[in-house]
Every structure is written in structure tokens, then in C-alpha cells.
Backbone bond lengths (Angstrom), bond angles and torsions (degrees), N, CA, C in turn:
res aa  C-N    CA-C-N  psi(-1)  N-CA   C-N-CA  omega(-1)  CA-C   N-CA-C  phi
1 X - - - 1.452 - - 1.519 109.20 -
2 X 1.567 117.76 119.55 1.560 100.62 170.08 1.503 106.80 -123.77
3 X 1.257 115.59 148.66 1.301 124.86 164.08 1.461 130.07 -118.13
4 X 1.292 112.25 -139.38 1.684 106.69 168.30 1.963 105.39 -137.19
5 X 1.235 105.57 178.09 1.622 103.23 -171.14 1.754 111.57 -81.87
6 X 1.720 102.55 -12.52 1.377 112.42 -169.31 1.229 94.36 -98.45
7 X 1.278 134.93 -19.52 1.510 106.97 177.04 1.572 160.61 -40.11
8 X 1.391 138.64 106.19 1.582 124.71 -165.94 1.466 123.33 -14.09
9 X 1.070 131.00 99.27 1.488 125.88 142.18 1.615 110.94 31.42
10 X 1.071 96.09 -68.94 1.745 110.84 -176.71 1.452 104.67 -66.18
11 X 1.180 142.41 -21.30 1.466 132.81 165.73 1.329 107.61 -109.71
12 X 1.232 138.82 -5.23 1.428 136.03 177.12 1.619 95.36 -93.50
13 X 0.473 156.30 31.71 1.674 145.52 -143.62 1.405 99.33 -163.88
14 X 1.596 111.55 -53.42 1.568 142.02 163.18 1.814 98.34 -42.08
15 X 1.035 127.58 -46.30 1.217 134.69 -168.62 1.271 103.81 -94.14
16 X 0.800 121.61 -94.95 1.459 112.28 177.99 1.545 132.61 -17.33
17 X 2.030 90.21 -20.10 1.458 89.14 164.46 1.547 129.90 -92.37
18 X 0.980 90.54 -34.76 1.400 112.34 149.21 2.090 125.46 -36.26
19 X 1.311 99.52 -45.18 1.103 110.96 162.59 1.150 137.90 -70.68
20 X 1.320 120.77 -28.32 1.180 150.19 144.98 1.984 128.27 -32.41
21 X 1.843 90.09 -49.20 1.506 101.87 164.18 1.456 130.77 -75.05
22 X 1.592 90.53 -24.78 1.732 93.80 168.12 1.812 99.64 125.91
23 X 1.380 104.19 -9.65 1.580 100.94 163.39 1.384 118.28 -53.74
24 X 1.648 118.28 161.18 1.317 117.33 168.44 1.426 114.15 -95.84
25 X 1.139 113.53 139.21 1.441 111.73 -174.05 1.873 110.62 -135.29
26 X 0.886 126.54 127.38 1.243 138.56 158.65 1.731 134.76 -96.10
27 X 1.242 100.24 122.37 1.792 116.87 -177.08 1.713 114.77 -75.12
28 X 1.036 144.03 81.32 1.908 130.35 -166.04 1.531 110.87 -63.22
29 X 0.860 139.84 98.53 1.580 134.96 153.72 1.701 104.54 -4.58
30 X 1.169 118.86 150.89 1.334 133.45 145.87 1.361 130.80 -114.20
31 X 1.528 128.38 154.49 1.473 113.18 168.38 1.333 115.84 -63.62
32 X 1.232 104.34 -152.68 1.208 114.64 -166.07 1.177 111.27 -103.47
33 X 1.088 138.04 4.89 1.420 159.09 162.75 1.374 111.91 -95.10
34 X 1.329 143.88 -24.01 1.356 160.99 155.21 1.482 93.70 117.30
35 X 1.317 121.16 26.80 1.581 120.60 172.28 1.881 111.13 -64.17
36 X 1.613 103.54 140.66 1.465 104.43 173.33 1.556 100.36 -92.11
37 X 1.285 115.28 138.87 1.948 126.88 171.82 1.326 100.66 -90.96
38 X 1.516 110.29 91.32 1.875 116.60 163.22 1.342 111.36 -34.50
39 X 1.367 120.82 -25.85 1.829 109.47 -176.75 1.282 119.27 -85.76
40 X 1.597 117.27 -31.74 1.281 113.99 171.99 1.699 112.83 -81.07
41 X 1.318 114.37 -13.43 1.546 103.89 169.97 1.257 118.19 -77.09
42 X 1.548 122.94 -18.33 1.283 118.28 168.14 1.215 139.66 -86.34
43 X 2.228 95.25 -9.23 1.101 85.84 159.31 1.334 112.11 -94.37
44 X 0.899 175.34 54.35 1.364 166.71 -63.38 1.613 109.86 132.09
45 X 1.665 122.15 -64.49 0.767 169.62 129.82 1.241 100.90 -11.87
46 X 1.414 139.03 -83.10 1.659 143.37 167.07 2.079 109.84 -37.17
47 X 0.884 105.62 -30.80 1.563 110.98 179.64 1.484 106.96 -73.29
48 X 1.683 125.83 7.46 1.056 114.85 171.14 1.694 139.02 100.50
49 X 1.709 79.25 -1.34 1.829 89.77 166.14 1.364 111.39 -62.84
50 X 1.472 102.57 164.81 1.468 120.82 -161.40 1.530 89.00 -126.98
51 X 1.003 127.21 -25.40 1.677 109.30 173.89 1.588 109.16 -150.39
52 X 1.094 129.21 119.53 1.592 137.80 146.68 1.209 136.86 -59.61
53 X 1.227 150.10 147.37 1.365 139.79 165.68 1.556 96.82 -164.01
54 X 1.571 90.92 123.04 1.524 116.81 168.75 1.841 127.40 -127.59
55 X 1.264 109.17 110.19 1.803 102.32 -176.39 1.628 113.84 -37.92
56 X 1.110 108.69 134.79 1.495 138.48 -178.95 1.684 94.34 -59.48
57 X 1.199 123.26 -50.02 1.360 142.07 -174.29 1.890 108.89 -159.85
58 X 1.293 111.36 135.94 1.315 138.00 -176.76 1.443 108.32 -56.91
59 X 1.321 140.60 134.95 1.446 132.19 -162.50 1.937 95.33 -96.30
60 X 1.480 122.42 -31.03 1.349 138.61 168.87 1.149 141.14 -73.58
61 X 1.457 98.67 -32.05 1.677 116.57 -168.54 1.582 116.02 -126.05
62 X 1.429 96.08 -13.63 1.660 107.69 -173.46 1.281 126.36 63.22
63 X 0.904 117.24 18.31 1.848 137.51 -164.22 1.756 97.41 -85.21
64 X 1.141 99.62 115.00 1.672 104.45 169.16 1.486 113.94 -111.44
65 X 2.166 99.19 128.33 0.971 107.93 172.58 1.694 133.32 -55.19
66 X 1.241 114.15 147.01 1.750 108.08 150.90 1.285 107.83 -65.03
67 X 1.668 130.11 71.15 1.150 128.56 -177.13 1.729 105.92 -78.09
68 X 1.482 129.13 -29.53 1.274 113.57 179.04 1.508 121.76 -72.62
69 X 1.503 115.46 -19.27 1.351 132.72 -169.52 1.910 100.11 -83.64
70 X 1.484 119.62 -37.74 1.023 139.24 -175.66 1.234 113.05 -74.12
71 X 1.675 120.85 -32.33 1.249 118.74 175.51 1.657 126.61 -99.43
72 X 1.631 117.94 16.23 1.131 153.98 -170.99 1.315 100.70 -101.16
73 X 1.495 131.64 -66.44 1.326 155.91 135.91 1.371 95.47 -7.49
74 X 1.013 123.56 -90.22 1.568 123.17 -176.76 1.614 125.91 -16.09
75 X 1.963 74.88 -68.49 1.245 79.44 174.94 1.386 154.84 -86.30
76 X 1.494 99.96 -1.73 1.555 127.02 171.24 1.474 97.22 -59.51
77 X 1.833 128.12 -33.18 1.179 119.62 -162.67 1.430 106.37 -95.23
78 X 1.366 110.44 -13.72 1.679 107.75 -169.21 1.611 122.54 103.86
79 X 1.161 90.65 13.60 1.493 102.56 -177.22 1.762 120.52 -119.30
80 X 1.469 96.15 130.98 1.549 95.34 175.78 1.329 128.81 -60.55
81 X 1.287 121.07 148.50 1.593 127.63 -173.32 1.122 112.33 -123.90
82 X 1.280 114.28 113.14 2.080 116.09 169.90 1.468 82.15 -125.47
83 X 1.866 81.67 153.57 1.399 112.58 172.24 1.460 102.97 -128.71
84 X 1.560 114.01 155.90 1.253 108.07 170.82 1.687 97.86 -117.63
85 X 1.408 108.51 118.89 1.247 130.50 168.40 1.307 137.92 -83.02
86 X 1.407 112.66 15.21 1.371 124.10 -167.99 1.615 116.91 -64.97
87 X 1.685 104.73 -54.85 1.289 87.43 -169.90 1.666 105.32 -95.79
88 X 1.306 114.68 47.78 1.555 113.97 -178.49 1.610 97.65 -136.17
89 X 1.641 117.85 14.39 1.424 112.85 -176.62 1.639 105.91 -69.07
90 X 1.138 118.40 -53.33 1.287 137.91 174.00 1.630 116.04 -25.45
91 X 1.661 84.34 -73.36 1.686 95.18 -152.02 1.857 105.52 -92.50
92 X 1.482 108.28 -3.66 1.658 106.19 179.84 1.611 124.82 -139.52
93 X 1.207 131.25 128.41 1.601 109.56 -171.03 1.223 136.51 -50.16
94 X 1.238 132.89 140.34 1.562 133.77 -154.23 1.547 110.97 -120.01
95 X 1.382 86.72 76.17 2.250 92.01 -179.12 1.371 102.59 -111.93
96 X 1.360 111.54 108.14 1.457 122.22 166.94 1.583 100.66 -55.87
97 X 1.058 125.75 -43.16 1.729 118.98 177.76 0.920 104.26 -43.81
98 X 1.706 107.72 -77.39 1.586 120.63 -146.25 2.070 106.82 -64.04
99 X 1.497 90.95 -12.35 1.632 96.88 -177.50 1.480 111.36 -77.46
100 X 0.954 103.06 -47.75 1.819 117.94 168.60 1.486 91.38 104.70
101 X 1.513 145.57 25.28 1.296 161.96 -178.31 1.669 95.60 -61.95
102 X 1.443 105.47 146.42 1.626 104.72 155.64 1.602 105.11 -105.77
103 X 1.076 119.60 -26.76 1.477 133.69 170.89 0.728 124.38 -105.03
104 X 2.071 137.88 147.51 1.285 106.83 153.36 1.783 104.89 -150.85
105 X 0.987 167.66 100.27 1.406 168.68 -85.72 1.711 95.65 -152.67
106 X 1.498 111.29 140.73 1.284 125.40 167.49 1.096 110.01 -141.10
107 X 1.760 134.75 -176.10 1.078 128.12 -164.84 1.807 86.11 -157.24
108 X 1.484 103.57 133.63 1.683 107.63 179.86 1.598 104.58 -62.76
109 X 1.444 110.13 -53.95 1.694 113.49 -165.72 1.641 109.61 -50.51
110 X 1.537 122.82 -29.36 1.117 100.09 171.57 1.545 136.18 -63.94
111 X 1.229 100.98 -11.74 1.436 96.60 -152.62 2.145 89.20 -135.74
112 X 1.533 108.35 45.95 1.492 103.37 -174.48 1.541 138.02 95.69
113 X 1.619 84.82 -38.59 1.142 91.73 177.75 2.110 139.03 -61.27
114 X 0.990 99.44 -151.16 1.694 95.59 173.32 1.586 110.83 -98.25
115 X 1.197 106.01 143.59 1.958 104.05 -172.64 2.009 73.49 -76.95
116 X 1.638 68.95 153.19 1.742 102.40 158.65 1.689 96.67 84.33
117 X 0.747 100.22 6.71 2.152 92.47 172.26 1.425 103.00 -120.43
118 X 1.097 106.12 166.42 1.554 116.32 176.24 1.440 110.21 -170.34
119 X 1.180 113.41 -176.03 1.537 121.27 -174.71 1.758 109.94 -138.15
120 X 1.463 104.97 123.25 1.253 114.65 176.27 1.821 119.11 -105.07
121 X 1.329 123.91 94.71 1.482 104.88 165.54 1.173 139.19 -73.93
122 X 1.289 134.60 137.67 1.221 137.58 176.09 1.312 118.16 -123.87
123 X 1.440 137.83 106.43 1.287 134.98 156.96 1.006 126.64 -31.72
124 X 1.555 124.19 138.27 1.477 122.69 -176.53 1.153 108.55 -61.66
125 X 1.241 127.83 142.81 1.795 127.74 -172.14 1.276 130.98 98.53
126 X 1.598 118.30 -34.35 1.169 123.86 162.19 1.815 125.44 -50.31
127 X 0.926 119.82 136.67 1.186 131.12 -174.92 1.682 109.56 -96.71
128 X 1.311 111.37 95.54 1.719 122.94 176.36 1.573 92.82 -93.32
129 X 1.635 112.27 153.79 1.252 135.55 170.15 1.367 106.45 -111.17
130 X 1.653 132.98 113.65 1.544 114.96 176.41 1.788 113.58 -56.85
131 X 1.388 110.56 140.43 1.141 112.24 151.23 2.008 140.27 -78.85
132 X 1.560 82.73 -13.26 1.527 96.81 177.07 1.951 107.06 -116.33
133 X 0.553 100.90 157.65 2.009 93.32 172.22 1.932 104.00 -153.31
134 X 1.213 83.47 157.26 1.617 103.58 172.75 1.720 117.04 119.26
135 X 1.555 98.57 -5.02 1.859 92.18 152.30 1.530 91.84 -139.18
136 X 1.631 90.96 -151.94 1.584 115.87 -159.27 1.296 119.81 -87.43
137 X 1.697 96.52 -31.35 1.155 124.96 -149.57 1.919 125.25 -46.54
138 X 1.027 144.46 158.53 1.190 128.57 -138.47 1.426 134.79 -4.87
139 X 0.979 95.17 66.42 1.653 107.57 164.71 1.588 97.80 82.68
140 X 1.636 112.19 22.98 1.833 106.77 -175.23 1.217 99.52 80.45
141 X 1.263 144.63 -39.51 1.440 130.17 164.68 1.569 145.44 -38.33
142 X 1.525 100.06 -8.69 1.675 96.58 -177.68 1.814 74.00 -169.36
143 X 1.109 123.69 116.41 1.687 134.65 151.77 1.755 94.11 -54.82
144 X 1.692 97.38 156.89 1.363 87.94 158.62 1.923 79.87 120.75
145 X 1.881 97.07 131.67 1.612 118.43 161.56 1.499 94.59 -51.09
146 X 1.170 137.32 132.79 1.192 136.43 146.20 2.045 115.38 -73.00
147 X 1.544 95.28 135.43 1.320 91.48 -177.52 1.663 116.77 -95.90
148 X 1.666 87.34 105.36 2.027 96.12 -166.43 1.588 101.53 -66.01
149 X 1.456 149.38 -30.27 0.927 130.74 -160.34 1.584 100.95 -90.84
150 X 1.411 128.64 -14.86 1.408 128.18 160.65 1.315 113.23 -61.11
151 X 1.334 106.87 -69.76 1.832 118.24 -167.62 2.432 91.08 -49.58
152 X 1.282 104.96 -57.26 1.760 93.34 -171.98 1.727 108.60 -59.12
153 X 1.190 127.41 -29.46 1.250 116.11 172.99 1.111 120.21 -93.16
154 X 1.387 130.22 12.15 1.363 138.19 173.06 1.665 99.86 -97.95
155 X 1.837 117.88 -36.03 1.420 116.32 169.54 1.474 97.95 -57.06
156 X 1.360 119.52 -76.48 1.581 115.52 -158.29 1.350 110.28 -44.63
157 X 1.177 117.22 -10.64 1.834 102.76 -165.92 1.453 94.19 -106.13
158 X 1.778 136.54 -11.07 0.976 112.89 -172.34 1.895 105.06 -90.72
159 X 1.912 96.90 -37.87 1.738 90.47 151.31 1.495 115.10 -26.77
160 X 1.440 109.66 -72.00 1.466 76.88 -154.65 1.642 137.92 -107.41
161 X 1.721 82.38 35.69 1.764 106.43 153.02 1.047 124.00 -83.81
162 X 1.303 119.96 -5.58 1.742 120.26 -170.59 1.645 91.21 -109.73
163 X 1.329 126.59 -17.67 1.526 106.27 -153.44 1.386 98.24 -84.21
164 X 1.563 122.05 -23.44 1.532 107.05 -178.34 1.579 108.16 -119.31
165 X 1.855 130.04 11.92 0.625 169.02 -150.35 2.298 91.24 -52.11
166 X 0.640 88.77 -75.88 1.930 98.61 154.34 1.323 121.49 -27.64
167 X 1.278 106.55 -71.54 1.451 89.94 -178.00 1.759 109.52 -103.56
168 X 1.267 115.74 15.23 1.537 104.98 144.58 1.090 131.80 -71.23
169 X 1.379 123.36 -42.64 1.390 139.07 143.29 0.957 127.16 -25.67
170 X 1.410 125.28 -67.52 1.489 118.95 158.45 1.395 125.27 -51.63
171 X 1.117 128.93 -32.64 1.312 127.80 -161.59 2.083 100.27 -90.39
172 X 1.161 109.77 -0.67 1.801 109.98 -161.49 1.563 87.31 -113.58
173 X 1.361 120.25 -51.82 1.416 114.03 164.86 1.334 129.68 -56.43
174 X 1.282 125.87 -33.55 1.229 119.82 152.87 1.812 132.15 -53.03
175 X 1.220 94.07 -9.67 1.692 101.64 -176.27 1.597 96.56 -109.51
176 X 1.494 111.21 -42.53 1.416 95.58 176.74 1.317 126.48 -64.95
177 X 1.450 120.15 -26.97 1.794 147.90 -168.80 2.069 82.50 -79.49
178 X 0.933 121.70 -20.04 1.951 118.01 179.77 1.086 89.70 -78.49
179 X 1.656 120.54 -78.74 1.344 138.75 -132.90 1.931 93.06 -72.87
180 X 1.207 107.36 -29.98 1.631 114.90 179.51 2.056 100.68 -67.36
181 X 1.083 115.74 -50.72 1.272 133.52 -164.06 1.731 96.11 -62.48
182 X 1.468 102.39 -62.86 1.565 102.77 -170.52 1.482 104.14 -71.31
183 X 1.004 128.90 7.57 1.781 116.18 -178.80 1.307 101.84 -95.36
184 X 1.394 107.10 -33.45 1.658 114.04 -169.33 1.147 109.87 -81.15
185 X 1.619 126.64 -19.72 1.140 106.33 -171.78 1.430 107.53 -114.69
186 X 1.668 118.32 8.12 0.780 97.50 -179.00 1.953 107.94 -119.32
187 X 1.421 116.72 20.45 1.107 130.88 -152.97 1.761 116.19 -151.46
188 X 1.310 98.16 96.76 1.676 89.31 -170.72 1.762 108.11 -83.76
189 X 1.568 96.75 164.87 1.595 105.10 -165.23 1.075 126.79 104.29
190 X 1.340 135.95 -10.74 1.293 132.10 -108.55 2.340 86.53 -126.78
191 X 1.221 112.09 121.25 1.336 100.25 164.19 1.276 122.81 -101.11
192 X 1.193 151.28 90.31 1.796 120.61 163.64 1.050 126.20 -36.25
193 X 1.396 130.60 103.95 1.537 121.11 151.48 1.475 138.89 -58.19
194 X 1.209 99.29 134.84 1.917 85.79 -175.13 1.853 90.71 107.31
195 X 1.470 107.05 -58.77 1.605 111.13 -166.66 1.665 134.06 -2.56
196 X 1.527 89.17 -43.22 1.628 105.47 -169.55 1.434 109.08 -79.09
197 X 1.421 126.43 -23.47 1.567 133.17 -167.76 1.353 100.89 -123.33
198 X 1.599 113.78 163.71 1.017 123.28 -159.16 1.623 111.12 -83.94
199 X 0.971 118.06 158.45 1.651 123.04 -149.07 1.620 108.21 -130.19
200 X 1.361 112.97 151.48 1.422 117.68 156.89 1.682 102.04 -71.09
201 X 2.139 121.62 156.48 1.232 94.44 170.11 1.317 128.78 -99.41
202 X 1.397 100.90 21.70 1.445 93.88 -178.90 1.542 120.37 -86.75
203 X 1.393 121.84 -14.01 1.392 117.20 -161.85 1.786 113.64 -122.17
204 X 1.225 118.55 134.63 1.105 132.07 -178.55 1.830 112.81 -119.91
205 X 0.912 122.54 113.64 1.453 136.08 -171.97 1.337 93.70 -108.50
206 X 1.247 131.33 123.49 1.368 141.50 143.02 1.464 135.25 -132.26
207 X 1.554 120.14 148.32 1.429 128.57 -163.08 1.455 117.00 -111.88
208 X 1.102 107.53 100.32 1.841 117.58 177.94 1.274 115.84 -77.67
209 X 1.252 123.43 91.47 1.478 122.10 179.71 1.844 95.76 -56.25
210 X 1.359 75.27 168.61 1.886 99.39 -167.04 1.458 111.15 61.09
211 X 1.345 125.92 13.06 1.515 98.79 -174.11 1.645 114.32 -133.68
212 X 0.685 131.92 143.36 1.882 128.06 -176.77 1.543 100.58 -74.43
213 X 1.655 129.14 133.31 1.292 111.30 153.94 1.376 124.10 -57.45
214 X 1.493 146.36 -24.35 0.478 102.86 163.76 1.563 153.83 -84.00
215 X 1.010 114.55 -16.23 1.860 117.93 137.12 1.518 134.89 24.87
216 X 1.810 62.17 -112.14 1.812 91.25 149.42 1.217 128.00 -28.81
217 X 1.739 119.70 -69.04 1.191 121.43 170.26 1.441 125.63 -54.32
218 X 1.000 108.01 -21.27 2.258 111.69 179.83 1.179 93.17 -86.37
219 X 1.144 132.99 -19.03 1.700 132.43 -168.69 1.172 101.43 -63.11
220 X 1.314 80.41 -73.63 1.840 106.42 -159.82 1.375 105.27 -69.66
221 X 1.603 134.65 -2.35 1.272 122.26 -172.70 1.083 79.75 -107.09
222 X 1.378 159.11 -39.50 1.750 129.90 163.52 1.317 127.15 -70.97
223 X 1.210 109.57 11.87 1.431 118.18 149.06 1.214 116.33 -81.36
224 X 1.310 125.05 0.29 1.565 121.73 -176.43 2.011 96.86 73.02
225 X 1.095 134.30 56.46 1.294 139.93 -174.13 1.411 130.64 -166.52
226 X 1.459 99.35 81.93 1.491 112.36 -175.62 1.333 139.92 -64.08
227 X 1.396 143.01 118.10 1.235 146.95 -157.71 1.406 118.04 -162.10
228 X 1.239 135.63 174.27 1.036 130.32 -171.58 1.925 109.64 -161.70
229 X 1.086 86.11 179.42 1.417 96.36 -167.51 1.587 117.21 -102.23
230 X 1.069 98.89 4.45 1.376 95.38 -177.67 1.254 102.08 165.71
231 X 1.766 143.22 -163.81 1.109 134.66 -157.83 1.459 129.88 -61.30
232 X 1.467 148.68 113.71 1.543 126.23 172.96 1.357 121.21 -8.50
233 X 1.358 136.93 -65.01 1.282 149.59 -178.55 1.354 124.14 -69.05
234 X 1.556 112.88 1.67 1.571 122.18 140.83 1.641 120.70 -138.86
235 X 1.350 97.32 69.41 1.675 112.89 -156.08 1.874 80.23 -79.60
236 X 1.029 132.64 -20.69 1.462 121.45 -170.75 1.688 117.50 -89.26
237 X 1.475 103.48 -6.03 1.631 121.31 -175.20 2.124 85.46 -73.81
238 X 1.720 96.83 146.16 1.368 90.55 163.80 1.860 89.17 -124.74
239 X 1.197 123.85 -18.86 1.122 111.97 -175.38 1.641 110.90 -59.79
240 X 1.680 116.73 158.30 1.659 107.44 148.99 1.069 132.75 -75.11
241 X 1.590 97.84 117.88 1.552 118.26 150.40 1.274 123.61 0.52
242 X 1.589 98.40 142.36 1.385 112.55 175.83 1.805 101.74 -59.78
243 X 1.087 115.25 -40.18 1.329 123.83 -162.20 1.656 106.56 -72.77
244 X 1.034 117.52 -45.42 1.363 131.97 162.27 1.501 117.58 -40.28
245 X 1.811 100.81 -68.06 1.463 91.52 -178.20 1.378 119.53 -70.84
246 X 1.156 135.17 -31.66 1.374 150.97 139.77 1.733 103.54 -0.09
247 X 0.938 112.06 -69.31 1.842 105.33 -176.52 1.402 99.74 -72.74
248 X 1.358 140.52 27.09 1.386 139.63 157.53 1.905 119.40 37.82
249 X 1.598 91.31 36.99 1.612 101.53 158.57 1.671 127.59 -49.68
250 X 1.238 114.38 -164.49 1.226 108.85 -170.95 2.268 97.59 -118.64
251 X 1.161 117.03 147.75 1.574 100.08 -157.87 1.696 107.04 -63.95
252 X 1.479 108.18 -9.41 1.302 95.62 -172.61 1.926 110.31 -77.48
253 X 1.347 116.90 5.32 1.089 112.41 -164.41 1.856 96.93 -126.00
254 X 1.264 108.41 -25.00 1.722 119.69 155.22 1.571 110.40 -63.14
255 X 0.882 121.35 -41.05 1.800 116.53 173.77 1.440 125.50 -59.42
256 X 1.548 97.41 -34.42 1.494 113.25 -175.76 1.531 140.30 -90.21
257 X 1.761 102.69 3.64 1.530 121.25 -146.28 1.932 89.10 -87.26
258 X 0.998 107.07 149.02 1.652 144.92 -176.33 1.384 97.95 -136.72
259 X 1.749 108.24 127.89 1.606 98.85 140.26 1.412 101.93 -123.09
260 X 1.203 113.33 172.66 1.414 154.14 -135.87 1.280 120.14 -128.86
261 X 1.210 117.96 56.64 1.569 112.93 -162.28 1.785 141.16 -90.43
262 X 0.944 118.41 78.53 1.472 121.91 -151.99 1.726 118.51 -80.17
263 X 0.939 113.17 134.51 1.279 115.04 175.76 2.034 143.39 -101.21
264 X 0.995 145.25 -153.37 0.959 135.46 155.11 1.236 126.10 -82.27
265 X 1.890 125.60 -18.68 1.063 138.02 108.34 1.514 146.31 21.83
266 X 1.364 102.45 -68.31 1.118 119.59 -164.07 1.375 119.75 -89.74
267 X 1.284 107.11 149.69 2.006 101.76 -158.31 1.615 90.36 -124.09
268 X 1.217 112.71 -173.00 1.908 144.83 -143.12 1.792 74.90 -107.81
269 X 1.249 142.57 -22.81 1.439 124.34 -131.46 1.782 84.39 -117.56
270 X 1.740 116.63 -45.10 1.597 128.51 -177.29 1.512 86.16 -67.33
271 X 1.329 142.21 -46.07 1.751 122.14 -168.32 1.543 111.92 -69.48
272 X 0.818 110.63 -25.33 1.838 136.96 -171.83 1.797 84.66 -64.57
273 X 1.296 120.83 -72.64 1.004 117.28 -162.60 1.464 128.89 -73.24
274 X 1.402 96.35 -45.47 2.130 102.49 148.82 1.423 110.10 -12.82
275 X 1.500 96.16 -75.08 1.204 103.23 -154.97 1.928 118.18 -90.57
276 X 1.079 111.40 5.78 1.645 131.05 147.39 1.500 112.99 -68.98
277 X 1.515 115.05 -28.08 1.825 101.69 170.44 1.114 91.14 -126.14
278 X 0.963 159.68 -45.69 1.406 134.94 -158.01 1.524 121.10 -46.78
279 X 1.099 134.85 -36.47 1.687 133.85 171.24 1.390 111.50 -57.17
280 X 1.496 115.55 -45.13 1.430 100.92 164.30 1.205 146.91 -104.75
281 X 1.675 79.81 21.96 1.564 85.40 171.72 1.636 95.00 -97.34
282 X 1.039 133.61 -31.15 2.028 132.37 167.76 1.677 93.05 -45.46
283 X 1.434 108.15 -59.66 1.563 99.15 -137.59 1.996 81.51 -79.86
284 X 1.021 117.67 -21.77 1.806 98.16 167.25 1.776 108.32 -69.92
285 X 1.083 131.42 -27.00 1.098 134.17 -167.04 1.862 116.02 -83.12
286 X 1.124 111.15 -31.10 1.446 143.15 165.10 1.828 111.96 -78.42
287 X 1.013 105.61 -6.93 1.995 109.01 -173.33 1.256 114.06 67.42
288 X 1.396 129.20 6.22 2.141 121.11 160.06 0.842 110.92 -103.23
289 X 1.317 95.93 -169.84 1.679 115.63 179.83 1.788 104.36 -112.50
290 X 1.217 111.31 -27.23 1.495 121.02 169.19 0.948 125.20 -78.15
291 X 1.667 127.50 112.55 1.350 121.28 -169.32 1.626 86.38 -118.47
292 X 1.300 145.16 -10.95 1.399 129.90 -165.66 1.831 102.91 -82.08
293 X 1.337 89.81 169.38 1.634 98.79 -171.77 1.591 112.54 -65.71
């Protein structure tokens, strides 16, 4: 089994359990940008794994894989490819074809839908093992009433993330590409993670030397300004992330990481204001009064 060091919880965890049984499993380094290197996954991949899985897009860093190039790779070697596409349902198109995926996993809540449903693809041919048994139910693959009023409102909501899917995108990157602009220029220290590679647009991760996230985060949440330190689904972690330490920064820039999470939601008027306190709330947090470069 190989994966990468940034991967969700939910597939690192997956592995490790896996590891646990006595499979071999492999972790891939990333750059420093949380970029995946197509050459070392193939070689990786050639040693005889039987299944891969790499995020479609980063749930922390927003970093989107070469998942179609990656799952080509795979398969030149004989090896299965899942991606987990969850937090890229939103902001990028989702063609198990055009991906060349044998797998591919989504989640309704991102994208509107109802918590607790999700969507699993499977290519015709692949060989699934149920984890539950004692009915029929999807194809013998998962026992269990299926819950129809989840799975239909998890369809309608993914309709109608794709129908304007374009210019939401455009319009969230343009606020994040501000809120990125005014931090930098108005705030020295400051790293973007992810910065160098191409990104989902909703998320901005950045690292304030000199400062602890957690801080930051008590700050800014009595500022009326929510953020976190690292993924939604360990909003209570103050340490850095696996994903964090993973791009092998230096600790003064692991202490300091914020992400930035924007939505369809979110207006020209909430970035305006971010970035009206945020400098002094660093440069109070840092001991000056000078927060410019």
C-alpha cells in the first residue's frame, strides 16, 4: 500500500491499519510545497503495491494532486488507484473517467449535502471485499438499509455544486488571492504554505514566525474570526500537523501555521476586515507596534 505523509486521517489511519496486519505499506515524502513527485510514486508503485491512494486536493494546504498522471502510473504498474476527493468536490471537476481512478470517495457535508453519507466509486472490475455482511445490499458490498433520503440529498447538493462550480471558483479565489496579498504586504514573517503549487481556491495556510498557533487562534476568535490550525476534523489539536510537519519547515514557521478557510459564503467586506486587524493583532502578539516589512 503506498500513500503520501499529507494524507487525511481517514486514509493514514487506513494504512497503518493495514500495517498492522502485516501488509507493506509505504509513506511518499512531499516537497516543500506539499507537492507529490510522479517519479518517486512510480517508483514506489513498481515494487509491487497492490493499492495507492493519494488526495485529489489537500484538506490543509489546498495543494492539488497530478492525480490523473498518478493514476496512469499506477496503472502501467498493476496497481490500484483511489483518490480521496473530498475536499476538492466543490472547487474542481470530479470524473472518475477522465481521472483514470479505480476508486474514488466523496463526502455529502462538503459540498451541502447531509453529514453521514458519502459516495464511493468503484470501477467495473475491481474487486471490493464487504466489510459488513448479512444482506445484499449494494451489490453485497456494504450490508445495511441504505439511507435513501441521505444518498437523494447528497445527489441534489452535488448537482448543484457543479452547476455554477466556475464561477464559484473564481469568485473565492479572488478573495483568497486579496486576503493572501494583504497579509503579505502588510505583515512581515509571514510564509504561505502550499504557495508555490497549484491550489484549491478556497484555502490559504500561512506561517507567522514568532508566534504559537495557538495565540493566534484565541486572538482572532475574540475578534469574532474563525480559523484554525490545521484540519476541521482536528480543530481541537493545537500542535502542528502531520501535514505541516510533513513539508519539513523550520519549527519557527510549524508553530505559527493558520489556515484560512473561505467559502461560497464569504464576501469582499469579511476579507476587508481580516485584514484591518490582523497586523495588529501579530504585531501585539510578537511585542511591537510594527508589523510591516
Amino acid at each position: 500500500m503506498v500513500g503520501t505523509a499529507i494524507e487525511h486521517h481517514a486514509v493514514l489511519h487506513a494504512i497503518e491499519a493495514l500495517a498492522a496486519e502485516g501488509f507493506a505499506t509505504e509513506l511518499l515524502p512531499v516537497g516543500p510545497d506539499g507537492e507529490v513527485d510522479p517519479e518517486r510514486f512510480a517508483a514506489a508503485v513498481r515494487n509491487g503495491a497492490i493499492l495507492a491512494s493519494v488526495a485529489y486536493a489537500n484538506n490543509e494546504l489546498g495543494t492539488i494532486a497530478p492525480v490523473a498522471e498518478l493514476a496512469r502510473l499506477a496503472r502501467d504498474s498493476g496497481t490500484l488507484f483511489h483518490t480521496d476527493a473530498v475536499q476538492a468536490a466543490v472547487w474542481l471537476p470530479i470524473d472518475a473517467h477522465a481521472l483514470g481512478v479505480d476508486l474514488l470517495c466523496l463526502s455529502g457535508h462538503k459540498f451541502g449535502g447531509p453529514k453521514g453519507v458519502g459516495v464511493l466509486y468503484v470501477r467495473d472490475g475491481v474487486p471490493l471485499a464487504p466489510i459488513l455482511h448479512g444482506g445484499g445490499q449494494e451489490f453485497g458490498r456494504r450490508s445495511g438499509t441504505e439511507n435513501l433520503l441521505g444518498i437523494a440529498g447528497l445527489a441534489r447538493a452535488l448537482e448543484a455544486a457543479a452547476a455554477d462550480r466556475a464561477e464559484r471558483a473564481e469568485r473565492v479565489r479572488g478573495l483568497r488571492d486579496r486576503l493572501q496579498a494583504g497579509i503579505l504586504a502588510t505583515i512581515s514573517e509571514v510564509r504561505v504554505n502550499g504557495g508555490a503549487a497549484e491550489r484549491l481556491p478556497n484555502i490559504l495556510n500561512a506561517g507567522f514566525a514568532g508566534l504559537a498557533s495557538e495565540e493566534l487562534l484565541v486572538r482572532l476568535d475574540l475578534e469574532g474570526v474563525a480559523v484554525s490550525a490545521g484540519s476541521a476534523c482536528a480543530s481541537g489539536a493545537l500542535e502542528p500537523s502531520h501535514v505541516i510537519a510533513a513539508l519539513g519547515l523550520e519549527p519557527r514557521w510549524q508553530r505559527g501555521t493558520i489556515r484560512f478557510s473561505l467559502g461560497s459564503a464569504t464576501t469582499a467586506a469579511e476579507i476587508e476586515a481580516v485584514l484591518a486587524l490582523l497586523p495588529r493583532v501579530v504585531a501585539e502578539l510578537r511585542g511591537n507596534t510594527d508589523s510591516r516589512p
